[in-house]
Backbone as JSON, one array per atom type, in Angstrom:
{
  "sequence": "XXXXXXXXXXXXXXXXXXXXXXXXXXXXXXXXXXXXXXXXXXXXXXXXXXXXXXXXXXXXXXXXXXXXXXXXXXXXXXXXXXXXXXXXXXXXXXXXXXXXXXXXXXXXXXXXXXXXXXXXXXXXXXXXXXXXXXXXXXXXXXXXXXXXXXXXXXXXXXXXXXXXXXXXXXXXXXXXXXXXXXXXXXXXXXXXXXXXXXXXXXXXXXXXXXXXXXXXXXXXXXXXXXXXXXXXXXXXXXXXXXXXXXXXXXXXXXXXXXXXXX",
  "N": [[17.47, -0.19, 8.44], [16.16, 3.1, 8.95], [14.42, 4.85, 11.49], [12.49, 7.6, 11.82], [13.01, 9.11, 13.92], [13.6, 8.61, 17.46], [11.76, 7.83, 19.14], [9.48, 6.5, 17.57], [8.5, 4.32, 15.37], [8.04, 5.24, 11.91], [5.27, 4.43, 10.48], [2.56, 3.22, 12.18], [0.01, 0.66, 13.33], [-1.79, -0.22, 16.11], [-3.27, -2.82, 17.79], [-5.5, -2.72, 16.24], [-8.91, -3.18, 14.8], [-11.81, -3.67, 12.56], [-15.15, -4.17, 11.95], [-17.79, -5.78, 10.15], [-20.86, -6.15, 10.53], [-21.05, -9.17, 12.13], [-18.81, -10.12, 11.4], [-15.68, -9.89, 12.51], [-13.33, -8.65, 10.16], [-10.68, -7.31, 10.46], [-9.02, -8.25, 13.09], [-7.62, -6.92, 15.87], [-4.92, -6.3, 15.09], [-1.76, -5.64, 14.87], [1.54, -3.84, 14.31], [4.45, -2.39, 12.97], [6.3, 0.45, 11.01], [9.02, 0.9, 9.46], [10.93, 3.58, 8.16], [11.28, 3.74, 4.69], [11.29, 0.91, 4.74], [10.08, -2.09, 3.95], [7.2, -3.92, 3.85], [5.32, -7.03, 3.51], [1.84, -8.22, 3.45], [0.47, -11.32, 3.25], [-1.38, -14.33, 2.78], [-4.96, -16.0, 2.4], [-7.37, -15.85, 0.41], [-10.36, -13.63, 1.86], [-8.94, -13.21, 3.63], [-8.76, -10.99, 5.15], [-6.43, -8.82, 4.51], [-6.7, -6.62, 2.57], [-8.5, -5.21, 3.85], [-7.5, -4.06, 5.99], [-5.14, -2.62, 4.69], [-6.85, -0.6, 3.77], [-7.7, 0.53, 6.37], [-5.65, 1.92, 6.81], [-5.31, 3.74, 4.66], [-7.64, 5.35, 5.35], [-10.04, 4.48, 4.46], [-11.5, 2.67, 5.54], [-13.12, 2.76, 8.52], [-11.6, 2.52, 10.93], [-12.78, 0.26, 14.49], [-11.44, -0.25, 16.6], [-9.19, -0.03, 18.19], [-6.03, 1.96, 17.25], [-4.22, 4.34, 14.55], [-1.01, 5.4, 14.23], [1.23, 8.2, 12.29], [4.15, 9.53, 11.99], [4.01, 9.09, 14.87], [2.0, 10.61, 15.02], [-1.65, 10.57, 16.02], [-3.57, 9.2, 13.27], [-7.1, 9.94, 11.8], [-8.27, 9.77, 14.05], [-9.11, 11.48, 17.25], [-8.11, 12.33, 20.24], [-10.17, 13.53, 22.99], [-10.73, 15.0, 25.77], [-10.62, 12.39, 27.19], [-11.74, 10.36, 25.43], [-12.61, 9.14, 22.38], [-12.49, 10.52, 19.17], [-14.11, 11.05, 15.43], [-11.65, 12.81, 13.26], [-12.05, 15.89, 11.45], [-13.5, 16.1, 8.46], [-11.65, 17.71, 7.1], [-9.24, 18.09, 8.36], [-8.97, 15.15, 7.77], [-8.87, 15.13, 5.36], [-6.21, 15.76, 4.99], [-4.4, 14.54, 6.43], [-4.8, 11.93, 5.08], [-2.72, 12.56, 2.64], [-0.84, 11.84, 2.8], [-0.61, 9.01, 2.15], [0.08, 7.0, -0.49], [-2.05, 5.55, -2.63], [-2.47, 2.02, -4.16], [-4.14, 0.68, -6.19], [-5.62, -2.81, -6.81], [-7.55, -2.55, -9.37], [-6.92, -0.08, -11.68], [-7.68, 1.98, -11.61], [-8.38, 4.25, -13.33], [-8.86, 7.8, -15.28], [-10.87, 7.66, -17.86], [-11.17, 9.35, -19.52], [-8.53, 10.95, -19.93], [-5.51, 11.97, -20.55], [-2.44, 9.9, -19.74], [-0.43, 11.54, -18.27], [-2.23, 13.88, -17.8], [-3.98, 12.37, -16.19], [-1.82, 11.43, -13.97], [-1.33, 13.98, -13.21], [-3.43, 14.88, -12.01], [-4.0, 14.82, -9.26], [-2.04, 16.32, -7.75], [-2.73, 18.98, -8.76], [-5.9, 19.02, -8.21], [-5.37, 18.19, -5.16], [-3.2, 19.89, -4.21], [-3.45, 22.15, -5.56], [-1.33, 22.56, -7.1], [-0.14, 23.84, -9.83], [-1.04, 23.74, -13.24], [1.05, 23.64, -15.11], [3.68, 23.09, -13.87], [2.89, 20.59, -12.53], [1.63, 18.46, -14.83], [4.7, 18.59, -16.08], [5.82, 17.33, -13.66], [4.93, 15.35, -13.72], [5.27, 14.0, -16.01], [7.67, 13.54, -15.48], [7.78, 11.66, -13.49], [5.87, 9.39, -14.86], [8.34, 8.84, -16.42], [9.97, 7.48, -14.62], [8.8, 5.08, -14.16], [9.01, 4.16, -16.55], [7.34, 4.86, -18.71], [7.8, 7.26, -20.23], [7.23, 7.09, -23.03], [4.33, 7.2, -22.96], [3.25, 9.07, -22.36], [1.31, 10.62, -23.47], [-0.66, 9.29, -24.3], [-3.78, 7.16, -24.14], [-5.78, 6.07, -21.4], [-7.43, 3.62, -22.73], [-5.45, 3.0, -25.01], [-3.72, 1.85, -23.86], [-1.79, -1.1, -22.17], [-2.54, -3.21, -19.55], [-0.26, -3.59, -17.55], [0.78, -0.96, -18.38], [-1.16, 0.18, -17.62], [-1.46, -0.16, -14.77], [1.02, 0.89, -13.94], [1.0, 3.71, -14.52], [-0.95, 4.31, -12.51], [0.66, 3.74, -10.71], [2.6, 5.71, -10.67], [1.1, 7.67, -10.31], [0.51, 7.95, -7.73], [3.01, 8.42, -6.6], [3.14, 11.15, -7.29], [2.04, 12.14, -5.67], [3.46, 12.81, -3.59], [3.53, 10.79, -1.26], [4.25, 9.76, 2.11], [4.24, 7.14, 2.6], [3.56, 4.32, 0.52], [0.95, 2.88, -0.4], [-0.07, -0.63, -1.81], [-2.58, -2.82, -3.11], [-2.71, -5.68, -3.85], [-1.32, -5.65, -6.06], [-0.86, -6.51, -8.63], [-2.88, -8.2, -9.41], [-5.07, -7.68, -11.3], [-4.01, -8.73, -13.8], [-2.75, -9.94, -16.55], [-0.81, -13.28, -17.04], [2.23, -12.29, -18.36], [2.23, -9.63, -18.16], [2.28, -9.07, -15.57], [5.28, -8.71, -14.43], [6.42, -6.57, -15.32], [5.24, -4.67, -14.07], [5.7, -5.33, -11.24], [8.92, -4.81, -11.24], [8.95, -2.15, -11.68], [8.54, -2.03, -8.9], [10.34, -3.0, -7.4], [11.98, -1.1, -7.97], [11.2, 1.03, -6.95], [11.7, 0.21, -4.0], [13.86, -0.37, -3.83], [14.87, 2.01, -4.09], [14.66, 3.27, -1.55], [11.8, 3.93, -0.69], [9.1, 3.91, 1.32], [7.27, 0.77, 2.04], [4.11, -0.54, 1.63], [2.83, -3.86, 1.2], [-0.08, -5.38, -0.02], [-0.19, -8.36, -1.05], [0.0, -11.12, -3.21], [2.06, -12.46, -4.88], [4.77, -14.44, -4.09], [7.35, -14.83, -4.45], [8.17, -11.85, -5.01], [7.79, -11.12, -2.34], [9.63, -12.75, -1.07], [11.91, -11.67, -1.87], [12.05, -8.9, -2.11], [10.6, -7.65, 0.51], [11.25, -6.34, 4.03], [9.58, -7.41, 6.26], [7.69, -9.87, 6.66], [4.21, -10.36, 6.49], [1.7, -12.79, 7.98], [-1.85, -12.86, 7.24], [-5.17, -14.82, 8.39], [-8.23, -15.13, 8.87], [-8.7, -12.39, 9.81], [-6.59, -11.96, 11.53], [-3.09, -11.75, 12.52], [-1.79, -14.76, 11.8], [1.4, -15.36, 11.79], [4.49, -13.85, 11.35], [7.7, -12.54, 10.3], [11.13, -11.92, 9.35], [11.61, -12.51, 5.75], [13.22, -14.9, 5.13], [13.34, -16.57, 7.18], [10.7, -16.82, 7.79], [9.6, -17.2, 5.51], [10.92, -20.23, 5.49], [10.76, -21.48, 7.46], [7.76, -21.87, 9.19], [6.07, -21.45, 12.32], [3.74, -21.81, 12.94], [0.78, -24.32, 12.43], [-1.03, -23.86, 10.62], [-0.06, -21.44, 9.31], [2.44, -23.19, 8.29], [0.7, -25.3, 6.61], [-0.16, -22.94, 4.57], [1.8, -21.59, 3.29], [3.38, -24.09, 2.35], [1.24, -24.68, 0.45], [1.34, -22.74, -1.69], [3.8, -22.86, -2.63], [6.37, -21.88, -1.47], [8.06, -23.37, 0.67], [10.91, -25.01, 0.89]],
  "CA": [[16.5, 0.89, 8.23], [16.38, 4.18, 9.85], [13.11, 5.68, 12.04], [12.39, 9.35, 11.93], [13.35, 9.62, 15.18], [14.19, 7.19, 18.1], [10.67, 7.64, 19.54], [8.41, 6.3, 17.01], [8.52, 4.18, 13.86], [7.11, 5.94, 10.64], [3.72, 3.67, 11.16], [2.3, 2.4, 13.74], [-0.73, 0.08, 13.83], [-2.12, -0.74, 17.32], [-4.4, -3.04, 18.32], [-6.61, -2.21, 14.85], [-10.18, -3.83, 14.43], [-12.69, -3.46, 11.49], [-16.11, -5.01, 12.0], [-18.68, -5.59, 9.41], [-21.62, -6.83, 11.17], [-20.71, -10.11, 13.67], [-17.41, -10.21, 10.97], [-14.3, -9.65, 12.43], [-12.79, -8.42, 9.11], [-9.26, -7.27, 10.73], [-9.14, -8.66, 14.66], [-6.63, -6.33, 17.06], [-3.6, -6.57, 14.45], [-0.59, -4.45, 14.64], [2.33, -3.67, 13.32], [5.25, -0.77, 12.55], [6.72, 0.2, 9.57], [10.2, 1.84, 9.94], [11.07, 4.81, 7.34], [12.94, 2.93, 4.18], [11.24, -0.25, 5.44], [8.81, -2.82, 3.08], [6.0, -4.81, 4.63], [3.87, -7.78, 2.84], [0.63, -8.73, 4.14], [0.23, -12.57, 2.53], [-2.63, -15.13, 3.63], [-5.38, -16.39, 1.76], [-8.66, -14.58, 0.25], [-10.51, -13.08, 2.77], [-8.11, -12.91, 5.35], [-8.57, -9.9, 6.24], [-4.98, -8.15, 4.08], [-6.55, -5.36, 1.96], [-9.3, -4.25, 4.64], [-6.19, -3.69, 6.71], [-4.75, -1.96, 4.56], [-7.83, -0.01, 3.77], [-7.86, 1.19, 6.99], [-4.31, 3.06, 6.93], [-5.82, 4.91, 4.23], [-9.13, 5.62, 6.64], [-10.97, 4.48, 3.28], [-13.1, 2.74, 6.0], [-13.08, 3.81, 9.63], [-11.4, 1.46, 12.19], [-13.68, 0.15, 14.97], [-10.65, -0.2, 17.64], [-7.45, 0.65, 17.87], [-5.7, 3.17, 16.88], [-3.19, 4.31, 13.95], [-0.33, 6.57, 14.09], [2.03, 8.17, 11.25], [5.02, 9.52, 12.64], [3.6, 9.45, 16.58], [0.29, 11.21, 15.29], [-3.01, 9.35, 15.67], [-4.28, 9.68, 12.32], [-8.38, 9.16, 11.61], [-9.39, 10.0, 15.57], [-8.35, 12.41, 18.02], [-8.74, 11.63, 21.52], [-10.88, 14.38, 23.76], [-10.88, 14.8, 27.28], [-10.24, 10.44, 27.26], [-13.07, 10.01, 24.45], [-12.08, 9.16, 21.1], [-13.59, 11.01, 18.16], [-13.33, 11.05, 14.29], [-11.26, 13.8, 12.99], [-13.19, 16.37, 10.88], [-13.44, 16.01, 7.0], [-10.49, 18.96, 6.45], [-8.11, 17.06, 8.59], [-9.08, 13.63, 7.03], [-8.18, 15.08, 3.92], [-4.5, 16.42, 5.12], [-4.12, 13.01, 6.67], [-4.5, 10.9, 3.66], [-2.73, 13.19, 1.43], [0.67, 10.93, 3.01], [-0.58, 7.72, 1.55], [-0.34, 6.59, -2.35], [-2.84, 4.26, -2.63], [-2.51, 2.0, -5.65], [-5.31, -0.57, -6.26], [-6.21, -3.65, -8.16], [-7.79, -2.28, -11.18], [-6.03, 0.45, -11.77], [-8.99, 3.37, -11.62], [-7.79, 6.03, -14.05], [-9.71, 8.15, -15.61], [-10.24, 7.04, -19.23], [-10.82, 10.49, -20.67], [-7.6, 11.69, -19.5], [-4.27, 11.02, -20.59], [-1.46, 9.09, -18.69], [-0.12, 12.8, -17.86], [-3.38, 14.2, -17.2], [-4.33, 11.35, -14.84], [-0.65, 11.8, -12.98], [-1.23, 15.81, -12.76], [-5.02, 15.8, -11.53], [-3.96, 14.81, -7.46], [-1.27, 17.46, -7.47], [-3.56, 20.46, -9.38], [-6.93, 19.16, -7.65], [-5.73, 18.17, -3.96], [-2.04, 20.38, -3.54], [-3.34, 23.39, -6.09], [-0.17, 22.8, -8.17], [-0.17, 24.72, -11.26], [-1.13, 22.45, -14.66], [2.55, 23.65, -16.05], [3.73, 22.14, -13.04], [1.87, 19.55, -12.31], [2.44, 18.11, -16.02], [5.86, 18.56, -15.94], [6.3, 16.72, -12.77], [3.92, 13.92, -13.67], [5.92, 13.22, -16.93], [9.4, 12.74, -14.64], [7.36, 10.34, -12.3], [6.16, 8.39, -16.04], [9.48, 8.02, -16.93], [10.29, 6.8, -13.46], [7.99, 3.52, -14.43], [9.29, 3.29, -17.8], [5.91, 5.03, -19.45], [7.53, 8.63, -20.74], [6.9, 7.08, -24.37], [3.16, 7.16, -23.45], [2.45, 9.77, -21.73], [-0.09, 11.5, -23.74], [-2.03, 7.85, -24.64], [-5.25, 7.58, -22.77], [-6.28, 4.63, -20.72], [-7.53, 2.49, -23.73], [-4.35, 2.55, -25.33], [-2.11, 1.25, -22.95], [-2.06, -2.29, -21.89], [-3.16, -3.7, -18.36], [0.92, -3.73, -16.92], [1.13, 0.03, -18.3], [-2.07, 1.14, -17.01], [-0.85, -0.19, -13.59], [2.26, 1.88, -13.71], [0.36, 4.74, -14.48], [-1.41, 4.08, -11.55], [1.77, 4.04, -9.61], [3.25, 7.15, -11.25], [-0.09, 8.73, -10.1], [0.67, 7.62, -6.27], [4.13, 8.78, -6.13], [2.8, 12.41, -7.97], [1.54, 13.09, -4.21], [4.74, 12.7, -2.73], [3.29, 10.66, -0.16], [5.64, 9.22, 2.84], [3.43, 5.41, 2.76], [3.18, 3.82, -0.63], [0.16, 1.0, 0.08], [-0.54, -1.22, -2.66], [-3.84, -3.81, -2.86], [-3.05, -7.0, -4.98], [-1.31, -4.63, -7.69], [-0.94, -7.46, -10.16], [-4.12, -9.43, -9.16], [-5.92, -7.91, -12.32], [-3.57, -8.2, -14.94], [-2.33, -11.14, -17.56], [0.75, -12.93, -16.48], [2.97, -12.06, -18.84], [1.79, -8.34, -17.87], [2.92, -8.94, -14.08], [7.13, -8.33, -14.29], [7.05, -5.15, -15.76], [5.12, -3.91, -12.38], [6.82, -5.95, -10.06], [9.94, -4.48, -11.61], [8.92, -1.2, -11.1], [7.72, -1.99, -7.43], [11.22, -2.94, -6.87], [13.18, -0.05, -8.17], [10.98, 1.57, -5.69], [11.64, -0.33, -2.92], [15.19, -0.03, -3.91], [15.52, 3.69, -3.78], [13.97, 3.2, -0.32], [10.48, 4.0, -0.27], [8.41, 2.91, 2.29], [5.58, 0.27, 1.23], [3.29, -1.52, 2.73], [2.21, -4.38, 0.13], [-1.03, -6.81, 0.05], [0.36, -9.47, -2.47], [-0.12, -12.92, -3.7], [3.51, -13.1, -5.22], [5.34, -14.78, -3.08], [8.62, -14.44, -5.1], [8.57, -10.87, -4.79], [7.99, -10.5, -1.12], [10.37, -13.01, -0.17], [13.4, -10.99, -2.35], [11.96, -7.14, -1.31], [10.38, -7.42, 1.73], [11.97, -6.47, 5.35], [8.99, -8.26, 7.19], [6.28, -10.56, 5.9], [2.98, -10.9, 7.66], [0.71, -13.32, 7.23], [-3.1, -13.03, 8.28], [-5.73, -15.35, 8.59], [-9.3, -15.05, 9.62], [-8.68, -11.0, 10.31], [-5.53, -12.18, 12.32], [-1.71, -12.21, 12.17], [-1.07, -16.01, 12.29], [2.64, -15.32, 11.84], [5.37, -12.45, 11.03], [9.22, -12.45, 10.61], [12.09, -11.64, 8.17], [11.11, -13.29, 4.32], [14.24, -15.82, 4.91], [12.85, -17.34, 8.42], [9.24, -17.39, 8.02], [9.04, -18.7, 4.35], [11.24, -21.58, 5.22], [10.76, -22.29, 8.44], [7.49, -21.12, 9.64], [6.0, -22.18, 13.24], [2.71, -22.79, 13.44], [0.21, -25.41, 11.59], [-2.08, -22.93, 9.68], [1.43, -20.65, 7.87], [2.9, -24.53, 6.89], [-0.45, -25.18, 5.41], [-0.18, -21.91, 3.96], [3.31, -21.19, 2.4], [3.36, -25.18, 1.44], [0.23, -24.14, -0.62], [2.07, -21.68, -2.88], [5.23, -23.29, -2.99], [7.69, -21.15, -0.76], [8.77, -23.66, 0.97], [12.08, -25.7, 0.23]],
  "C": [[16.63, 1.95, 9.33], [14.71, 4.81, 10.13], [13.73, 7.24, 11.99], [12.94, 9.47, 12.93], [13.54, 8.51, 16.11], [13.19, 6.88, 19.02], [9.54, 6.38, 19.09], [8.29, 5.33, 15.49], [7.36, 4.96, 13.12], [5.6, 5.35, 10.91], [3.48, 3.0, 11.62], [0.97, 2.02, 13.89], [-0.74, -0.29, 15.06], [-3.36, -1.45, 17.32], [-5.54, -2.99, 17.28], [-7.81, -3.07, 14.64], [-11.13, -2.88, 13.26], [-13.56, -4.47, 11.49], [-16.84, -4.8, 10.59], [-19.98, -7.12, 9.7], [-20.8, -7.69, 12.94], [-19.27, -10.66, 13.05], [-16.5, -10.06, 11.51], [-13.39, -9.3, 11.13], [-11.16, -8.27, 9.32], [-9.89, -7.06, 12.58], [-8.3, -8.21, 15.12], [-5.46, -6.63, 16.36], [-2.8, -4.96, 14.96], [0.64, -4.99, 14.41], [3.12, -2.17, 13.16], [5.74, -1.17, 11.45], [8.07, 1.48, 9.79], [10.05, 2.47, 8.34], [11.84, 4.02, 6.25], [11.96, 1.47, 4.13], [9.89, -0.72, 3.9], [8.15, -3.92, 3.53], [5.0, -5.62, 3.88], [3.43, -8.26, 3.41], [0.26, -10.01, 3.12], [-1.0, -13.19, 3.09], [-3.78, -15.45, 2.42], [-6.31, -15.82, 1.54], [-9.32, -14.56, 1.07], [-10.5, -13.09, 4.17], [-8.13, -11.97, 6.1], [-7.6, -8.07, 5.43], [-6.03, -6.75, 3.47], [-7.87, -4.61, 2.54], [-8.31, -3.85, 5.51], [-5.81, -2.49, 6.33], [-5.52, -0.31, 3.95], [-8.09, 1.2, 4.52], [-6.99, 2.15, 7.58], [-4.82, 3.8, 5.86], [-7.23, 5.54, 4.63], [-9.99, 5.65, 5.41], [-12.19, 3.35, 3.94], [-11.9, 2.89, 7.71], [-13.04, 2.38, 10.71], [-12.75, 1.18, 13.46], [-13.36, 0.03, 16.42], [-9.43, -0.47, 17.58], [-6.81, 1.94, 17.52], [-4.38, 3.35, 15.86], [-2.59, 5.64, 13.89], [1.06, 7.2, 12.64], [3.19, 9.43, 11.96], [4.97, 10.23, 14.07], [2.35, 10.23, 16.2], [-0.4, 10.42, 15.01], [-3.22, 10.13, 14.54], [-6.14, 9.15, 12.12], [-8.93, 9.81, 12.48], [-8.5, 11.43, 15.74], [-8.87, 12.24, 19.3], [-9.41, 13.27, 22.52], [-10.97, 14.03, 24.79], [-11.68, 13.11, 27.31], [-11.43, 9.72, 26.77], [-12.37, 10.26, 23.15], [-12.96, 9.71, 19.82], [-12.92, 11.23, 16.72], [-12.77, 13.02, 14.06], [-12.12, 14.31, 12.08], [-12.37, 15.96, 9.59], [-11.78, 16.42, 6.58], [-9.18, 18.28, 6.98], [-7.68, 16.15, 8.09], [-8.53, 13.68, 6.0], [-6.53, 15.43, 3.86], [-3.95, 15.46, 5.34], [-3.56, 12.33, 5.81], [-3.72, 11.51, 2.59], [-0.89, 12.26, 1.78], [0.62, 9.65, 2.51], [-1.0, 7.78, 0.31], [-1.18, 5.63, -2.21], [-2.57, 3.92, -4.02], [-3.0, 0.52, -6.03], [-5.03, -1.43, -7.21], [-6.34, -3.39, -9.61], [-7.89, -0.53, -10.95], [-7.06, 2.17, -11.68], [-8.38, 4.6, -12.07], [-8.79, 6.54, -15.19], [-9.91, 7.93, -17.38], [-10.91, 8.46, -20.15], [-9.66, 11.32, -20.5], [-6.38, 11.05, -19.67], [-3.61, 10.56, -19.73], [-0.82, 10.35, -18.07], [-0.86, 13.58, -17.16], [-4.08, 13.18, -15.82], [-3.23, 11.11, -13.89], [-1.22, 13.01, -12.44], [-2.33, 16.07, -11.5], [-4.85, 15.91, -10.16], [-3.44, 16.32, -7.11], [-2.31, 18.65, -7.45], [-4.89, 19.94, -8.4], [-6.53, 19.67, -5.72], [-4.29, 19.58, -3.39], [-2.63, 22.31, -4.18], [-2.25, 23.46, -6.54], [-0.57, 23.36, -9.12], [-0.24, 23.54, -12.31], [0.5, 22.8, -14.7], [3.41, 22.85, -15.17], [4.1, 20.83, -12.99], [2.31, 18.78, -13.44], [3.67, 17.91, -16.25], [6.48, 17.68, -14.88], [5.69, 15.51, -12.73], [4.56, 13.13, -15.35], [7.29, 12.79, -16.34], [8.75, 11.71, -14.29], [7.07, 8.86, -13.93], [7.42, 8.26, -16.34], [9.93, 7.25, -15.75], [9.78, 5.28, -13.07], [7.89, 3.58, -15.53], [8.33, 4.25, -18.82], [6.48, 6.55, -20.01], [7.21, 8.77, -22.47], [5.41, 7.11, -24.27], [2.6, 7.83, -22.51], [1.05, 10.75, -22.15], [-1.05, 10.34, -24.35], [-2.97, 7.88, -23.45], [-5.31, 5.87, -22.42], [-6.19, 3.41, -21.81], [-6.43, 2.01, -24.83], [-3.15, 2.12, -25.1], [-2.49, -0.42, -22.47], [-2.33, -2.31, -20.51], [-2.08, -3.16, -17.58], [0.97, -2.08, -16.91], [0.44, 0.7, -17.64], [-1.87, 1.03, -15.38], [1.0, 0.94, -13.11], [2.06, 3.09, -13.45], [-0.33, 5.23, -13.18], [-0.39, 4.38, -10.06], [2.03, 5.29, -9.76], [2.08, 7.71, -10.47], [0.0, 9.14, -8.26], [1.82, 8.46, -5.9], [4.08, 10.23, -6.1], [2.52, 13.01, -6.69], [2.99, 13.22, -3.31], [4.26, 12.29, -1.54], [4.79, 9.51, 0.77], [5.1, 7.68, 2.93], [3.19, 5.37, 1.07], [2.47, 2.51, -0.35], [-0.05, 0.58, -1.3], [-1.31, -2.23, -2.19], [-3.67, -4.77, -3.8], [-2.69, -6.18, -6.12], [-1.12, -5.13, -9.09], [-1.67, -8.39, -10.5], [-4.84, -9.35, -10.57], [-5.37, -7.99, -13.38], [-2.7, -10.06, -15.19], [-0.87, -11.63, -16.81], [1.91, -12.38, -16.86], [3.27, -10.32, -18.48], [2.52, -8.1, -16.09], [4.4, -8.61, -13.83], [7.37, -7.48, -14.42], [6.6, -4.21, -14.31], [5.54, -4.31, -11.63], [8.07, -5.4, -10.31], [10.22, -2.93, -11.4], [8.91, -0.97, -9.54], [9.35, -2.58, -7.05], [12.61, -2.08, -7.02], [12.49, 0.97, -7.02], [11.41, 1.3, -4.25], [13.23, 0.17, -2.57], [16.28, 1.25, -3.46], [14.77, 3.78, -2.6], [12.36, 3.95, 0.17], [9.68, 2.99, 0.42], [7.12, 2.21, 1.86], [4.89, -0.78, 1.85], [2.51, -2.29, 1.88], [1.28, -5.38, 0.29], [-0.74, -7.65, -1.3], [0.33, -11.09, -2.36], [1.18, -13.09, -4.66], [4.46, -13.04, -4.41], [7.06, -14.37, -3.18], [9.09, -13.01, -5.0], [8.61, -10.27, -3.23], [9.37, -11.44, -0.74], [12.06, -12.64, -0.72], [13.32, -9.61, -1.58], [11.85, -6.72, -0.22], [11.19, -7.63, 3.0], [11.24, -7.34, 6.23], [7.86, -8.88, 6.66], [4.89, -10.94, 7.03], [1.81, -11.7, 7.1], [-0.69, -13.6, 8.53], [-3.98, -14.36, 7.61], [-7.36, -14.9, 9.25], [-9.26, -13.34, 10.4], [-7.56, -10.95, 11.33], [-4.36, -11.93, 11.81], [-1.71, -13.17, 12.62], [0.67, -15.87, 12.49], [3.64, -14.18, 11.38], [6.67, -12.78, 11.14], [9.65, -11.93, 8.93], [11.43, -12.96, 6.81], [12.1, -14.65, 4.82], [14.03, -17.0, 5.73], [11.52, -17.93, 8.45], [9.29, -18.28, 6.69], [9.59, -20.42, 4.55], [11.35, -22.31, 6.49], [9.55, -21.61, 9.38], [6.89, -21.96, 10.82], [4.67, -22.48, 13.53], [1.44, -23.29, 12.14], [-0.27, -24.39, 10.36], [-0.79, -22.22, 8.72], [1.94, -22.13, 6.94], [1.99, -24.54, 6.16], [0.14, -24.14, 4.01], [0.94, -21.74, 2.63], [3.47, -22.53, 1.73], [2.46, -25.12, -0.24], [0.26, -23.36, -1.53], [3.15, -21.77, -2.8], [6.21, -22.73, -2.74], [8.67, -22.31, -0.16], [9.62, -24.68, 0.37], [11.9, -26.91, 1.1]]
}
């Protein structure tokens, strides 16, 4: 993989906390993410993984630490050696680098699969509909979907409406593609066709930072696997090392418990 520069990987967790209450939700984790590079966050339900990743899209507001996207803090800004949130207008320039692409799949169900690609571009960039449209039916064919681009939500199945979902992420041209459990809500038979997409992405080197419960796909795509615990990283390495040989009690547990290891 190649960094932007020889300073800084592309992202850069430090140190990151997220309280809720006397919770620890995510405890002083970090983490980089080189340019190119693919990152799964594994571990068991509420470990911690998709408030993590939550908080690279500042969809809630760290509590310590700090995150940077290529060497800029994003979220804060530090003031004569006082940390403060960035204003709204920033916040929104910020996030406009991360796809987010959730669980259940939140598209708008009066709006076609075209129309629900276009709206980021035309609402947050001011693209032009002719545009906008036009560049949100390439991205559907780019996950298979240019036969249904003018079907609306209710006529697409669970797998497509997740694609859609992707297509909608990529429509920003952001430089972070996060995903949250992107096949958690959907049938199994429904799960291959997005995993299949999620690795032609990966393929053509987009950078992604994935919270997933298929183990099979991180330990083929992914450059580094992390696995939390209790708002922790218990463990981290290459897919090939950690799944099959990992070092401490709590990951065996773990990876034994969903059948990685050999």
């Amino acid at each position: 993989m190649t960094l932007l520069n020889e300073q800084h990987p592309l992202l850069q967790l430090v140190e990151v906390s997220k309280h809720f209450g006397h919770l620890k939700a995510v405890d002083n984790v970090s983490l980089e993410l080189s340019a190119g590079s693919v990152t799964c966050i594994v571990g068991p339900s509420g470990s911690g993984k998709s408030t993590l990743l939550r908080t690279v899209n500042m969809l809630e507001e760290i509590d310590g630490g700090a995150i940077f996207l290529n060497g800029q803090m994003i979220g804060h800004e530090l003031k004569h050696g006082s940390r403060y949130r960035v204003s709204n207008s920033v916040a929104r320039r910020q996030v406009r680098n991360f796809g987010m692409v959730f669980q259940h799949f939140n598209l708008f169900p009066n709006c076609t699969a075209v129309e629900n690609v276009a709206i980021g571009p035309m609402t947050v960039k001011g693209t032009g509909r002719r545009q906008a449209e036009a560049e949100a039916r390439e991205y559907l064919e780019q996950v298979g979907l240019s036969d249904r681009a003018d079907h609306y939500p209710s006529e697409l199945s669970g797998g497509q409406q997740q694609r859609v979902a992707i297509a909608r992420a990529l429509a920003m041209k952001p430089e972070v593609l996060l995903f949250d459990e992107p096949t958690s809500a959907l049938d199994p038979e429904l799960v291959h066709e997005v995993l299949t997409v999620m690795r032609k992405l990966a393929a053509a080197g987009s950078t992604m930072l994935v919270v997933t419960h298929e183990m099979r796909f991180a330990q083929d795509v992914a450059d580094e696997i992390i696995m939390m615990d209790a708002g922790q990283v218990v463990e981290r390495g290459e897919p090939s090392e950690l799944l099959r040989n990992p070092r401490t009690e709590r990951a065996k547990r773990f990876f034994s418990s969903v059948g990685t290891r050999s």
